[in-house]
C-alpha positions, 0 to 999 in steps of 0.5 A: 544487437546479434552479438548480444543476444549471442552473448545472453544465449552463451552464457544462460547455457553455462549457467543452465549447465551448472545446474542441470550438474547439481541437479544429477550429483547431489541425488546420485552421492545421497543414494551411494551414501545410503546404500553404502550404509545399508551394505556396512549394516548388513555386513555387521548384521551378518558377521554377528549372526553367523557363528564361527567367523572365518577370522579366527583360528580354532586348532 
């Protein structure tokens, strides 16, 4: 009966773990792709603001 309840205990805790690790990455890549977005907008947004880039060359 000890090795059993050993056993069920075992493999809750795997089972427990896969989830707990779903529950932290799955937020984490939504914020990293959203922020990334946000960053590569703003970026656009800035370039087509501010005049004279620094890429081109004007002599």
């Amino acid at each position: 009966m000890k090795k059993l309840t050993l056993l069920t205990i075992i493999i809750s805790s795997i089972m427990l773990q896969g989830c707990i690790h779903k529950l932290v990455t799955v937020p984490v890549k939504v914020a990293y792709k959203t922020t990334k977005g946000v960053v590569k907008g703003t970026v656009a947004v800035t370039k087509a603001i501010i005049p004279g880039s620094s890429d081109s060359k004007d002599d």
